[in-house]
Backbone of each chain as ProteinMPNN parsed JSONL, in Angstrom:
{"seq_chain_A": "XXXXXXXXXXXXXXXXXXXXXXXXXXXXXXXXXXXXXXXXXXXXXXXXXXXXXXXXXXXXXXXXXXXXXXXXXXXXXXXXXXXXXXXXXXXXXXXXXXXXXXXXXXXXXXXXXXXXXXXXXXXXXXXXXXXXXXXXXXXXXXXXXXXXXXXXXXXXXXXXXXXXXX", "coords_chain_A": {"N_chain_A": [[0.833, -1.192, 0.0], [0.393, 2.172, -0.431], [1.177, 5.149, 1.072], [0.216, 8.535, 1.577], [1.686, 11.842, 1.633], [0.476, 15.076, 2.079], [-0.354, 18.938, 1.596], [-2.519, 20.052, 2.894], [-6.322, 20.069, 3.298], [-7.176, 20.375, 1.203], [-5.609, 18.999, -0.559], [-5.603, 16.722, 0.287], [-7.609, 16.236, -0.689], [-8.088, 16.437, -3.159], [-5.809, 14.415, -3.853], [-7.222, 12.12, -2.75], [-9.065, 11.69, -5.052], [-7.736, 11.146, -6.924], [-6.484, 9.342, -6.62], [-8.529, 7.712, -6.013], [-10.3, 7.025, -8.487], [-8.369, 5.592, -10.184], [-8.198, 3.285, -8.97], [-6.64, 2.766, -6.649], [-5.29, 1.475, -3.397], [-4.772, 3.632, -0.373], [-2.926, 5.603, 2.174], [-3.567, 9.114, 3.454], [-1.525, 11.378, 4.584], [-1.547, 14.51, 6.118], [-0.001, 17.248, 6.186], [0.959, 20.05, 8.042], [1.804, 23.547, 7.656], [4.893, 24.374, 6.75], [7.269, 23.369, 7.8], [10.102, 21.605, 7.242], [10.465, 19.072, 9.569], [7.946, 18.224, 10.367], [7.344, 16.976, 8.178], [9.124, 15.101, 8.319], [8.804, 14.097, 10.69], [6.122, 12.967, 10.048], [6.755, 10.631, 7.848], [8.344, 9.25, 9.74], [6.462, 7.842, 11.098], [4.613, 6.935, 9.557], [5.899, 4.7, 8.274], [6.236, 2.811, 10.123], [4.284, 1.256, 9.305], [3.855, -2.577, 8.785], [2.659, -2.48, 5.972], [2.584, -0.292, 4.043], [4.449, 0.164, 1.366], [5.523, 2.022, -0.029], [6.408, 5.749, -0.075], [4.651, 8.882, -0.852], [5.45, 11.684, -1.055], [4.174, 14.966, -1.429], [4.975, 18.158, -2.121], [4.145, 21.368, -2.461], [5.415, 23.941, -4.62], [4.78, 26.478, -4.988], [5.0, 29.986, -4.731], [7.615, 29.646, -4.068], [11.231, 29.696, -4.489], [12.526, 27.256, -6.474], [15.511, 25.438, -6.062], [15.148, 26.426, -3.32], [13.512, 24.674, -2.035], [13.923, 22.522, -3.058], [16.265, 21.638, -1.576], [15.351, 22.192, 1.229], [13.796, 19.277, 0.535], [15.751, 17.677, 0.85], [17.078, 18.24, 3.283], [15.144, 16.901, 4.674], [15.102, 14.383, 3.366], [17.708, 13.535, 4.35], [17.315, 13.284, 6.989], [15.538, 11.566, 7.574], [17.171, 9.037, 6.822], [17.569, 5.69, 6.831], [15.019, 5.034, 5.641], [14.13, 3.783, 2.413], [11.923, 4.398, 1.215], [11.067, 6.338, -0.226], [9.307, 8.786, -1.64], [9.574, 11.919, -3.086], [7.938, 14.637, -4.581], [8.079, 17.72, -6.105], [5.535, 19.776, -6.191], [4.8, 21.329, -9.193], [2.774, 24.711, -10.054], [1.478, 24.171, -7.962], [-1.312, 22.131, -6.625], [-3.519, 23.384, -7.7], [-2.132, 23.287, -10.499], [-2.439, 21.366, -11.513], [-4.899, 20.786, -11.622], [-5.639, 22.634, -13.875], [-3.897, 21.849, -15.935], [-5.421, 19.309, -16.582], [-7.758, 19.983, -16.594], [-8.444, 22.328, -18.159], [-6.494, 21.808, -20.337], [-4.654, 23.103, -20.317], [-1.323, 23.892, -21.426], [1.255, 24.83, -20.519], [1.152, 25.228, -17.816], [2.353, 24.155, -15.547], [4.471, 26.672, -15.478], [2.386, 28.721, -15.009], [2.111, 30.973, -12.82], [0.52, 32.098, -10.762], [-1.307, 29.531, -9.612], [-3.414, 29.7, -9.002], [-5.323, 31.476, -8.562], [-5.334, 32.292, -11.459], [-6.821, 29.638, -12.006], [-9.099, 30.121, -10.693], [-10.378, 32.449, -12.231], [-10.88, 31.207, -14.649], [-12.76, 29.451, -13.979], [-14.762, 31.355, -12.899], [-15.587, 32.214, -15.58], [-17.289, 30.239, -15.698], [-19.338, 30.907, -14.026], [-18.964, 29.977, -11.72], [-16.64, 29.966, -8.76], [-13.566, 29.07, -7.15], [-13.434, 26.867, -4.395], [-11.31, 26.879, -1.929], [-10.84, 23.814, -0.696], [-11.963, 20.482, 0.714], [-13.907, 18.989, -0.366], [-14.218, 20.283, -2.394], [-11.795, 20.145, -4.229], [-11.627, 17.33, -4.34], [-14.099, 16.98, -5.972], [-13.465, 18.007, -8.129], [-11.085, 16.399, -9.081], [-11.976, 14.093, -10.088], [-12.743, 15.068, -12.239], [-11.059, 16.407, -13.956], [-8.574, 15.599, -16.984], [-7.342, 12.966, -17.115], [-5.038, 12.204, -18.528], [-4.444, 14.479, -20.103], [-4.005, 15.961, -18.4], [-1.499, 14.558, -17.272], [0.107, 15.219, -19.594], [0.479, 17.602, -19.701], [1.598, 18.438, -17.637], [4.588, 17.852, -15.967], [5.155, 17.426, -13.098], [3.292, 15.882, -12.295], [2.987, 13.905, -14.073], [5.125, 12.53, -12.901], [3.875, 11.834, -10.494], [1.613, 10.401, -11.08], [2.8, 8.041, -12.549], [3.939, 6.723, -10.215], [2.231, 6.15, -8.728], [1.481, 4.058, -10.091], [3.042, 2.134, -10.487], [5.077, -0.683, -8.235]], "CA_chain_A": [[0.0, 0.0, 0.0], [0.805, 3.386, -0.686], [1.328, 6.539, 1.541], [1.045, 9.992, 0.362], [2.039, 13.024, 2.136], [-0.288, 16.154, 1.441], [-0.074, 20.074, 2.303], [-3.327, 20.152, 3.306], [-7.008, 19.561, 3.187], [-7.989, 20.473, -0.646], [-4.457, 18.418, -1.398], [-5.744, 15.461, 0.471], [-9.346, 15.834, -1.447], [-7.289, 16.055, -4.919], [-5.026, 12.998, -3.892], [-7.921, 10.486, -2.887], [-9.695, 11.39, -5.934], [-7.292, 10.528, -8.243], [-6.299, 7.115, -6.339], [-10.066, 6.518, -6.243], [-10.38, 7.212, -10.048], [-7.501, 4.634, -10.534], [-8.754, 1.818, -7.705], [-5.341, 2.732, -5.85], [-5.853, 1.613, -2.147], [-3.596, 4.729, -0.175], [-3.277, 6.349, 2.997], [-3.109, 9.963, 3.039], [-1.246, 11.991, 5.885], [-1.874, 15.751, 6.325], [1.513, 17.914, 6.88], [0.7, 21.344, 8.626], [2.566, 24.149, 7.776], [5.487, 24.186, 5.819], [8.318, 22.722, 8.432], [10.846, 19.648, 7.201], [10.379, 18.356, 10.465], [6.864, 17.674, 10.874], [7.334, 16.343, 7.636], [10.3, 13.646, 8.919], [7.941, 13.035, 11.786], [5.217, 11.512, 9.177], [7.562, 9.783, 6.991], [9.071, 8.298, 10.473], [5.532, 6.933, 11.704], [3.897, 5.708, 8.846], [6.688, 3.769, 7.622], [6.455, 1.404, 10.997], [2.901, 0.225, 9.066], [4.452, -3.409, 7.519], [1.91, -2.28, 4.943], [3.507, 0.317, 3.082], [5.711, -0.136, 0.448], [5.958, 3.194, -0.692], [6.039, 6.782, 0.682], [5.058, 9.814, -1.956], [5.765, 13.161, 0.07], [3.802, 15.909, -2.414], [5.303, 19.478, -1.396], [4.208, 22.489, -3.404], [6.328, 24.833, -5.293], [3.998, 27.315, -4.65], [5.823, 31.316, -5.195], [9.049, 29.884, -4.105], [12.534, 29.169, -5.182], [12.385, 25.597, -6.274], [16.249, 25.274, -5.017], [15.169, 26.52, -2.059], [12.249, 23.239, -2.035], [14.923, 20.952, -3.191], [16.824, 21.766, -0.738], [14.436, 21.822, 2.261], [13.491, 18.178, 0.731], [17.413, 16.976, 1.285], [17.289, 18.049, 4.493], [14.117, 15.969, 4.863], [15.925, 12.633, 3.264], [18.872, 13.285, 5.149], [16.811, 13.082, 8.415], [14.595, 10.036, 7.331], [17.866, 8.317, 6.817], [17.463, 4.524, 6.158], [14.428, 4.725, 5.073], [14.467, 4.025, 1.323], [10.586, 4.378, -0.207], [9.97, 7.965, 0.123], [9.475, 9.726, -3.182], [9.993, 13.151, -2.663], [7.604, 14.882, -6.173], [7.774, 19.24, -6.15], [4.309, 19.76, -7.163], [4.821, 22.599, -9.753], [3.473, 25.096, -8.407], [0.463, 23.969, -6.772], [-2.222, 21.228, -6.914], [-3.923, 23.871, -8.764], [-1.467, 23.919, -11.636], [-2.735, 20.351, -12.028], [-5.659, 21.328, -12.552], [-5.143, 23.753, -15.125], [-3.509, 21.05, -16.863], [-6.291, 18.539, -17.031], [-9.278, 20.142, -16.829], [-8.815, 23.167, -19.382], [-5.454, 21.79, -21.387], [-3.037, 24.214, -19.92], [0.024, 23.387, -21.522], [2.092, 25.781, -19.626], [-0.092, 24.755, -15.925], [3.598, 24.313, -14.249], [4.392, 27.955, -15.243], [1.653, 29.759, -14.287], [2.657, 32.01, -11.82], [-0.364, 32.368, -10.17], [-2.504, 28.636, -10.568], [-5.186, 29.644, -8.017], [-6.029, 33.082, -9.293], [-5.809, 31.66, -12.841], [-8.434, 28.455, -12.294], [-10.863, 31.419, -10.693], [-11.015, 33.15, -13.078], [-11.375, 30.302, -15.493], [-14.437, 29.021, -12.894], [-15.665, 32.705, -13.195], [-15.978, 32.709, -16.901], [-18.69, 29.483, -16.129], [-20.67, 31.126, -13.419], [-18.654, 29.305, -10.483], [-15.785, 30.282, -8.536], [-12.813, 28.257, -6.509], [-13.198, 27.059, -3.206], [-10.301, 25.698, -1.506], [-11.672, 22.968, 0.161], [-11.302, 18.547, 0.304], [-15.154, 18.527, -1.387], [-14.459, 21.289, -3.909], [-10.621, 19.782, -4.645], [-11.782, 15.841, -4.83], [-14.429, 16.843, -7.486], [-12.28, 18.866, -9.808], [-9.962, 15.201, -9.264], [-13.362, 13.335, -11.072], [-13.214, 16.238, -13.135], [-9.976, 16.242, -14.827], [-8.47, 14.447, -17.843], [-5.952, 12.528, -16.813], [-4.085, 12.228, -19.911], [-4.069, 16.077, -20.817], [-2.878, 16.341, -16.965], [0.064, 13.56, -17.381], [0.785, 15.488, -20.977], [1.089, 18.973, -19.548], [2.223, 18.491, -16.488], [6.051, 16.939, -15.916], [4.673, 16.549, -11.915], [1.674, 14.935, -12.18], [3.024, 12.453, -14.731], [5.835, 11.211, -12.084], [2.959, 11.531, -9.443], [0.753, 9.019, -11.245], [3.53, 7.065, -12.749], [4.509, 6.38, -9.007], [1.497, 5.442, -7.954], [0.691, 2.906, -10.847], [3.934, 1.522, -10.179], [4.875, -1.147, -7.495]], "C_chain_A": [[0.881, 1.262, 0.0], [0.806, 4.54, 0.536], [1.624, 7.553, 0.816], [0.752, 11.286, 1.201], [1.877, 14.602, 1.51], [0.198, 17.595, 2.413], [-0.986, 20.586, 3.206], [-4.527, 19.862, 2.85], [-7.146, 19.427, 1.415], [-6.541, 19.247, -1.074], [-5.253, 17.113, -1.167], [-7.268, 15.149, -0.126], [-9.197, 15.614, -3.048], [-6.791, 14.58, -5.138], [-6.461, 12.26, -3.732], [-8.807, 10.215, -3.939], [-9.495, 10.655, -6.619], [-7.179, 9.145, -7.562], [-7.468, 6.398, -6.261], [-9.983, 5.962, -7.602], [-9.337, 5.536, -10.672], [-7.398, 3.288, -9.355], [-7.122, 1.532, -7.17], [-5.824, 2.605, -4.283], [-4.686, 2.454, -1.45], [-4.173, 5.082, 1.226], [-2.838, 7.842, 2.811], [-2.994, 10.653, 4.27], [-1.092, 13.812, 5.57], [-0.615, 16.083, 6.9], [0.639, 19.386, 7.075], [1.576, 22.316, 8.569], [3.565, 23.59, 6.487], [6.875, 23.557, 6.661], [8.751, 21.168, 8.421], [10.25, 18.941, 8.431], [9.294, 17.625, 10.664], [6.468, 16.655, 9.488], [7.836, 14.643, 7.744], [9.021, 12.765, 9.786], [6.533, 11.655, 11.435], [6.0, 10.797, 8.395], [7.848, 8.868, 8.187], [7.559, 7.234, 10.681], [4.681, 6.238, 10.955], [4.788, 4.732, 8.167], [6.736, 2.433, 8.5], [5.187, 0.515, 10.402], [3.785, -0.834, 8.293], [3.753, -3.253, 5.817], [1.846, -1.225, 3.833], [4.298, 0.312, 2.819], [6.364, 1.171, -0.161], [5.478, 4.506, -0.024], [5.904, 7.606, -0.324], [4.478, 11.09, -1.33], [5.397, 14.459, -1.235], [4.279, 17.541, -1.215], [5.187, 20.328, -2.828], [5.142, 23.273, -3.937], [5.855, 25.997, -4.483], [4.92, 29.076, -5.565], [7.461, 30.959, -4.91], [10.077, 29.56, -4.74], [12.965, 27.784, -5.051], [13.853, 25.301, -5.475], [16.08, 25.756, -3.658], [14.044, 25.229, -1.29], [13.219, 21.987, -1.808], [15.836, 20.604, -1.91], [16.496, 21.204, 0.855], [13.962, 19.847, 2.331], [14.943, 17.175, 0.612], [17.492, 16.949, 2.246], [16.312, 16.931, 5.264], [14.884, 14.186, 4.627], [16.906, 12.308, 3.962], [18.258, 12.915, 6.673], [16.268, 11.762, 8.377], [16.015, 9.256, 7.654], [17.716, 7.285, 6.15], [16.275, 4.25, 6.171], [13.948, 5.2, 3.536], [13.188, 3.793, 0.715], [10.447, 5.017, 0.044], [10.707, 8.467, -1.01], [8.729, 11.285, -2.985], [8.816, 13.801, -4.3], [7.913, 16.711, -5.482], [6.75, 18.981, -6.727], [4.7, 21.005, -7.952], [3.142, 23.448, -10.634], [2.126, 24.26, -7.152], [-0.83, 22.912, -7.192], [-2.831, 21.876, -7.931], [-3.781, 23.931, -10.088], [-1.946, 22.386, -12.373], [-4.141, 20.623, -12.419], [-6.386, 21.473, -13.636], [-5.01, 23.009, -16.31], [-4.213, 19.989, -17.39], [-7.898, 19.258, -17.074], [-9.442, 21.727, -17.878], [-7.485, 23.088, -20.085], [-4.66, 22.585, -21.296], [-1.881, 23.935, -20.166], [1.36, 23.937, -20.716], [1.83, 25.785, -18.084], [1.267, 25.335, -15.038], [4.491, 25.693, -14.308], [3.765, 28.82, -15.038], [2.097, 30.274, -13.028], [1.711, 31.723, -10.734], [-1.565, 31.3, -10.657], [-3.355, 28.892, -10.014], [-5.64, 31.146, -8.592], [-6.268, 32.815, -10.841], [-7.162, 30.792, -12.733], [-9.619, 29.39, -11.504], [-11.105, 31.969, -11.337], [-11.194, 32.526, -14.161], [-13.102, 29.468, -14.955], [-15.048, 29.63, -13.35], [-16.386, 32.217, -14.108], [-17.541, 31.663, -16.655], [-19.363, 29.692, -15.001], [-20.049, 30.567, -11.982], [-17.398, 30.105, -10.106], [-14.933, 29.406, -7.264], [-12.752, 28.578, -5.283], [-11.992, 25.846, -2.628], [-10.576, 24.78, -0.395], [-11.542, 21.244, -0.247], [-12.792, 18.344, -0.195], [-14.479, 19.083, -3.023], [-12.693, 20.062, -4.76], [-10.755, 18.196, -5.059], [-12.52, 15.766, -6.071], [-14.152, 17.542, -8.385], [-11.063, 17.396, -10.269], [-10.666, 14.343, -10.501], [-13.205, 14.346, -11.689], [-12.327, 15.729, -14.615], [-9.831, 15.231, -15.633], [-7.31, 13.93, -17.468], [-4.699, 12.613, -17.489], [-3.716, 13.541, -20.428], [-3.198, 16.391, -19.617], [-1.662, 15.696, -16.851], [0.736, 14.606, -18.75], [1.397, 16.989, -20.593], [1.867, 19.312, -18.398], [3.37, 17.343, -15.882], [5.27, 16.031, -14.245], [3.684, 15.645, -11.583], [2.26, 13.755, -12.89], [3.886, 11.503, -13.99], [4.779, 11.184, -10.882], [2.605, 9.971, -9.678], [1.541, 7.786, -11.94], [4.044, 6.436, -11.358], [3.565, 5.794, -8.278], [0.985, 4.552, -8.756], [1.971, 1.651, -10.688], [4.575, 0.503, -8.866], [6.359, -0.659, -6.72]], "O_chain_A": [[2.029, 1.246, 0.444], [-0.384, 4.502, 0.847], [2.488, 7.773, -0.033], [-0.403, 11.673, 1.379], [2.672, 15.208, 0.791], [0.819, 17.565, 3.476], [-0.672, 21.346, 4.122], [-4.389, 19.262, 1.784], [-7.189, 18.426, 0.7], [-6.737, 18.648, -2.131], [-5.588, 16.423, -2.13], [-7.899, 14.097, -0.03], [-9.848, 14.949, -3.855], [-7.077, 13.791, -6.038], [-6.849, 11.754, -4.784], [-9.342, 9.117, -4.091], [-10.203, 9.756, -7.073], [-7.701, 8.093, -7.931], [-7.665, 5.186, -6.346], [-9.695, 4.801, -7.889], [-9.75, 4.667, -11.44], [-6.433, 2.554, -9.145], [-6.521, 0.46, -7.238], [-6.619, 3.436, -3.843], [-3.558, 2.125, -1.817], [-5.357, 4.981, 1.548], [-1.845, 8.025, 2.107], [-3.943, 10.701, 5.052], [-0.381, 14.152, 4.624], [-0.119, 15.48, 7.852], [-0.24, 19.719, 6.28], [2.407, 22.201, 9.471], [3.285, 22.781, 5.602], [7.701, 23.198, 5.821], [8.342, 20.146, 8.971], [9.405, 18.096, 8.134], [9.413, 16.475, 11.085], [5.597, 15.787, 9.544], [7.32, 13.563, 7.458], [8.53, 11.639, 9.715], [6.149, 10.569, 11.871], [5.355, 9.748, 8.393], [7.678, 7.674, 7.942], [7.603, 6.028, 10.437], [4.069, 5.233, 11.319], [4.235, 3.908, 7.439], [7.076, 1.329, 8.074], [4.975, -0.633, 10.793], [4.437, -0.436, 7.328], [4.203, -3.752, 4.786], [1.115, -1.337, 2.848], [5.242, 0.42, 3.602], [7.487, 1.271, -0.655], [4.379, 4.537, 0.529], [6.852, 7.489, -1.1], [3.294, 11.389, -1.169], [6.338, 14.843, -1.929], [3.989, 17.81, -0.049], [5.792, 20.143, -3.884], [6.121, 23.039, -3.227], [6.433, 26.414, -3.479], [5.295, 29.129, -6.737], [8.387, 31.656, -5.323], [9.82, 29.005, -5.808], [13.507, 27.216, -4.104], [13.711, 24.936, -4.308], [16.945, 25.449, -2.838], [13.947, 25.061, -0.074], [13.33, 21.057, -1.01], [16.024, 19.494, -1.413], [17.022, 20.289, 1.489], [13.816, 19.175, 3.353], [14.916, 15.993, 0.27], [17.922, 15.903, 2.732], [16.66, 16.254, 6.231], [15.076, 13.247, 5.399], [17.166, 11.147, 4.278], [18.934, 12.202, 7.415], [16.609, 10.913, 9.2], [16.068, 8.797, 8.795], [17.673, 7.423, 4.928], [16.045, 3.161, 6.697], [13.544, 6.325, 3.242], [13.163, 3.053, -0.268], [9.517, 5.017, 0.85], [11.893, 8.582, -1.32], [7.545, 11.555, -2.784], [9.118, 13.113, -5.275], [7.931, 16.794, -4.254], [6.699, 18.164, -7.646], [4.988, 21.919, -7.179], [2.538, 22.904, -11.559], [2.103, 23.985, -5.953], [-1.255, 23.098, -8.332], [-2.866, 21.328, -9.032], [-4.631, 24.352, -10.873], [-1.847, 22.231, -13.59], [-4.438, 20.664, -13.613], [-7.303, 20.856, -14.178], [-5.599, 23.198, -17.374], [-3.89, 19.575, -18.503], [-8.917, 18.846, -17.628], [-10.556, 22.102, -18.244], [-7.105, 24.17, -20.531], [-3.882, 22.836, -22.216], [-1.17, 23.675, -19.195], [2.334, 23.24, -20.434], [2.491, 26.484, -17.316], [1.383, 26.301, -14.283], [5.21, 25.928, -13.336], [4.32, 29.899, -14.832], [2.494, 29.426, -12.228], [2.134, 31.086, -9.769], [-2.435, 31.549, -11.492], [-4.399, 28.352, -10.383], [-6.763, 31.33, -9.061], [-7.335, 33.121, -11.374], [-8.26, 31.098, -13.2], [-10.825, 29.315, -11.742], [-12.296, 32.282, -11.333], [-11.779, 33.238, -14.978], [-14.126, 29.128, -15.547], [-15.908, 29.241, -14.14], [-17.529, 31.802, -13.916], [-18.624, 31.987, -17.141], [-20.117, 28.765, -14.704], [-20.794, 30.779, -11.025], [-16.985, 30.904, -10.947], [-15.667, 29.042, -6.345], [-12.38, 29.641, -4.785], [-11.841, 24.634, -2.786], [-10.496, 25.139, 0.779], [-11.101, 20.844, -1.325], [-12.904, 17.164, -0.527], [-14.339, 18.592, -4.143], [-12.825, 19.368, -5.768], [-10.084, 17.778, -6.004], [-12.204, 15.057, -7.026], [-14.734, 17.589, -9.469], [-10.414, 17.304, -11.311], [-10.125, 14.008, -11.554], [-14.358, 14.757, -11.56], [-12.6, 15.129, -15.654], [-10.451, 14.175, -15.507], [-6.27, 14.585, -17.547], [-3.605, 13.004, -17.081], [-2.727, 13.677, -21.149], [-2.074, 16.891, -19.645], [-0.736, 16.301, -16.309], [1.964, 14.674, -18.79], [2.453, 17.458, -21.018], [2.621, 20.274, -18.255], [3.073, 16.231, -15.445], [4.967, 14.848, -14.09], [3.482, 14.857, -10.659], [2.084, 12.639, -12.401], [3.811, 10.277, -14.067], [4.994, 10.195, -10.181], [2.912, 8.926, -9.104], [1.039, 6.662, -11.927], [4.7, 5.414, -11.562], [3.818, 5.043, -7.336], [-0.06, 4.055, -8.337], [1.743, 0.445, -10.781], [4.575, 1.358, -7.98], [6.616, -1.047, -5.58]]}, "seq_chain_B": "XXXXXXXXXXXXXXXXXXXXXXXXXXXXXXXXXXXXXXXXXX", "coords_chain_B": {"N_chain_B": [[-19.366, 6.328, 20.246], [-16.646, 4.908, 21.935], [-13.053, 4.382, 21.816], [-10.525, 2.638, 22.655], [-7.031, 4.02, 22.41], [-5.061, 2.926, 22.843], [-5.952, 0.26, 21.541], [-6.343, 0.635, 19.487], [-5.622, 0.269, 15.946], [-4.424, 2.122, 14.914], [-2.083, 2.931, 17.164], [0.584, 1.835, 16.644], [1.569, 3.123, 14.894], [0.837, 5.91, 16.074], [2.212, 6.223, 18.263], [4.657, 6.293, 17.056], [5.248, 8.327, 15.943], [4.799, 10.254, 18.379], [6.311, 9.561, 19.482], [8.901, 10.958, 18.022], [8.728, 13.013, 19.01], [6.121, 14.844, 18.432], [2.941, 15.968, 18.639], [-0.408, 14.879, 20.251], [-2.494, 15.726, 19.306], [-2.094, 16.857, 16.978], [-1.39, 14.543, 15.408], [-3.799, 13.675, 15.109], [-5.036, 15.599, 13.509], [-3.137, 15.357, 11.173], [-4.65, 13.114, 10.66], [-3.484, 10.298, 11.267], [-4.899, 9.297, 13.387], [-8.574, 8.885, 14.701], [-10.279, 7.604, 13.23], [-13.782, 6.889, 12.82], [-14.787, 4.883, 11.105], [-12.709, 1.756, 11.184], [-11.968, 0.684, 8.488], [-10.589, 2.946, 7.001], [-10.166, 4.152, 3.917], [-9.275, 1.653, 2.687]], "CA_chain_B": [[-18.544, 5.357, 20.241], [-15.688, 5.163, 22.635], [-12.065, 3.225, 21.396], [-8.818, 3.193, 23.592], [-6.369, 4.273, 21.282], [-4.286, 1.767, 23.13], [-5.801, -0.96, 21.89], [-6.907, 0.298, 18.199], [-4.799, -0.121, 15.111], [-3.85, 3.313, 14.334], [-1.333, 2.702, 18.126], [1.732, 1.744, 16.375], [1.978, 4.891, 14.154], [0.644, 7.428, 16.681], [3.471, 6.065, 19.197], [5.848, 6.53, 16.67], [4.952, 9.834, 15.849], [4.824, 10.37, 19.658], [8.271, 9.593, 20.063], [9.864, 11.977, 16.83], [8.181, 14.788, 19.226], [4.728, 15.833, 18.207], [1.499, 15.807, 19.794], [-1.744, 13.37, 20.049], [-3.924, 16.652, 18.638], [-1.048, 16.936, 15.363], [-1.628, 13.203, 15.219], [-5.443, 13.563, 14.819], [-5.329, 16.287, 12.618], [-2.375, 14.88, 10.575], [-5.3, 11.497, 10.078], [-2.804, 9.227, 11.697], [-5.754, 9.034, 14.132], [-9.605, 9.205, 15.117], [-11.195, 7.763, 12.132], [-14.652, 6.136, 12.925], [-14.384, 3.649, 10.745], [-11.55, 0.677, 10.994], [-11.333, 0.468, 6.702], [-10.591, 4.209, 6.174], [-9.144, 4.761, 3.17], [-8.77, 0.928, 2.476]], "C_chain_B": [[-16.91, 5.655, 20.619], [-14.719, 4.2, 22.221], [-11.141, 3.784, 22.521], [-7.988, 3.123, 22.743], [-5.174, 3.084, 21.737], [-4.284, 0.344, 22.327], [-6.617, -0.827, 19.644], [-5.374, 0.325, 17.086], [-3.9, 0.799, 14.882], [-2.22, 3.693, 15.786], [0.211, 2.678, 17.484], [2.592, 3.079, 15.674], [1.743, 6.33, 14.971], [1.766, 7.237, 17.936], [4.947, 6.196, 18.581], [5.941, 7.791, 16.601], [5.038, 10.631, 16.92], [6.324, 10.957, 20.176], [9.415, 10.568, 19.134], [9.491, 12.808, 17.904], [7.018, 15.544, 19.293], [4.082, 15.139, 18.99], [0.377, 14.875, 19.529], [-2.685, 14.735, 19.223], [-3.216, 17.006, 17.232], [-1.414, 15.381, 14.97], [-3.446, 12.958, 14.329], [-5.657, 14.497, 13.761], [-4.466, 15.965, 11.318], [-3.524, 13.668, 9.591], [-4.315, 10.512, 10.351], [-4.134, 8.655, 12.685], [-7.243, 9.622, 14.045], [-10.69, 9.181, 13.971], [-12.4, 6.459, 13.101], [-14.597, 4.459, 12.678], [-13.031, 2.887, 10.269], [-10.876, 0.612, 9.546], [-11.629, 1.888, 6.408], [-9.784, 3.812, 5.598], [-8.796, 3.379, 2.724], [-9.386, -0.04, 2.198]], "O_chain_B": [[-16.122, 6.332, 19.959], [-15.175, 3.059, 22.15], [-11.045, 4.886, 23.062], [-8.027, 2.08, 22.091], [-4.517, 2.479, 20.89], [-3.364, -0.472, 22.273], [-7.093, -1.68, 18.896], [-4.234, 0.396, 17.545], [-2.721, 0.523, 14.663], [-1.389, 4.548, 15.479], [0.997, 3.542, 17.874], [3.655, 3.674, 15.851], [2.208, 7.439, 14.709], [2.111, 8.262, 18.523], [6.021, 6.213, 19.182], [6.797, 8.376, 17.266], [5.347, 11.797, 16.673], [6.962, 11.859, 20.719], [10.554, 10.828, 19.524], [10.2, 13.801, 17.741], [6.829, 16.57, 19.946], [4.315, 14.181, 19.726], [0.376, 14.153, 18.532], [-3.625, 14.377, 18.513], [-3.956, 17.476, 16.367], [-1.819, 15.322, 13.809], [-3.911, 12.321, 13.384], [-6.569, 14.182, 12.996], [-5.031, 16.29, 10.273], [-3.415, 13.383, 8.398], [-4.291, 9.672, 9.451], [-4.298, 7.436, 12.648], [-7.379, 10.69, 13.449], [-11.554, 10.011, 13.689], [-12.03, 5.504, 13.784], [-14.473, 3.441, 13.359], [-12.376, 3.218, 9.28], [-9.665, 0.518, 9.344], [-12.618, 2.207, 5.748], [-8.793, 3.235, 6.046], [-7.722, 3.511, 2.138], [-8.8, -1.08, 1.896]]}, "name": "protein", "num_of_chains": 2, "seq": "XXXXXXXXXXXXXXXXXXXXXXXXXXXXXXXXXXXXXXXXXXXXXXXXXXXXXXXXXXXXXXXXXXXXXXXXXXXXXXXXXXXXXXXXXXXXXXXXXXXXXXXXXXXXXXXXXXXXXXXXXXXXXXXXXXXXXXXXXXXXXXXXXXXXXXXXXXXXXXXXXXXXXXXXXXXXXXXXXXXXXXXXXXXXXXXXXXXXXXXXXXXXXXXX"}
C-alpha cells in the first residue's frame, strides 16, 4: 500500500480522488505548515505500518525558489535516513497547476505564476468560482483528464507514474 | 462510540509519531488518528 504526504485539506481531497479514479488503495497523511520536520515526523511513523511499500511526500512549489524546495526536501531525506521508499515529487506550483492542466489543457499549468487566481477566473468565466476545500478539490480530481494532466504536467506524470507503479 | 487508542490499530503509528516529538492533537489532525471507521481509506 501506498502513503502519500499532502499540504493540506484540498491536497488530500485532490489525492484520494485521483487514487479513487484509478482503484489505488492509499493512505493519506496531512503535513501542517510548511516545516521539514513535521514532515520527517510523518515519513518516520507511517513507515512502521508493515503495509507500506511506498512513501510519496507531495510538497508544493507554490511562489518559491524551487532550489530553495529541493533543498528543504534533502534536508528531509537526510533526516529520514534509512528509510528508502519515500518519493519526494515538487508539485509545480500547486495542486492547482494540475488542474489547469487537465481540466482546461493548460500546456504551460507548471508555469503559471499564479494557478489559483488563474483556475478562478477560469471558474468565473462558467458562473462558479474556486473554493479551496477537500469537497471542492476531490471533485475537480473526477473532473480532470488525466491524460491532458500527465501530458502537460512533468509533476503529475511522475505523481501518477509512481502510484501505478509497485 | 468510545475506542482506547491503546488498543486500536492506528497505536503503532501514533506512538511513533509520539516519540519523533509531536502531539496526540497533530496526530489527529495529521489522520494518523480518530477515524470512525476501521477500513478508512482501504
Amino acid at each position: 500500500m501506498i502513503a502519500i504526504i499532502v499540504e493540506g485539506v484540498s491536497g488530500r481531497g485532490f489525492v484520494e480522488g485521483i487514487v479513487d479514479r484509478l482503484k489505488i488503495t492509499c493512505r493519506v497523511r496531512l503535513m501542517r505548515g510548511n516545516r521539514p520536520n513535521k514532515a520527517v515526523r510523518l515519513i518516520k511513523s507511517v513507515s512502521v505500518l508493515r503495509e507500506i511499500n511506498k512513501i510519496i511526500c507531495l510538497k508544493g512549489l507554490h511562489a518559491q525558489d524551487e532550489n530553495k524546495i529541493r533543498d528543504k526536501i534533502r534536508r528531509i531525506m537526510e533526516e529520514i535516513g534509512e528509510i528508502n521508499k519515500v518519493y519526494p515529487i515538487v508539485v509545480k506550483k500547486s495542486i492547482e497547476s494540475w488542474v489547469l492542466a487537465g481540466l482546461y489543457n493548460k500546456r504551460d499549468a507548471e508555469k503559471i505564476a499564479d494557478p489559483i487566481r488563474e483556475l478562478n477566473t477560469l471558474l468565473m468565466r462558467e458562473g462558479r468560482y474556486y473554493i479551496k476545500s477537500y469537497d471542492f478539490s476531490r471533485r475537480l480530481a473526477e473532473m480532470i483528464d488525466l491524460n491532458k494532466a500527465m501530458r502537460n504536467s512533468h509533476s503529475f506524470r511522475k505523481f501518477i507514474n509512481l502510484l501505478k507503479t509497485r | 462510540m468510545v475506542r482506547r487508542l491503546s488498543e486500536s490499530r492506528e497505536i503503532e503509528e501514533v506512538r511513533r509519531f509520539l516519540e519523533e516529538g509531536d502531539i496526540l492533537g497533530e496526530a489527529w489532525y495529521s489522520d494518523i488518528m480518530g477515524h470512525l471507521n476501521d477500513s478508512y481509506n482501504s
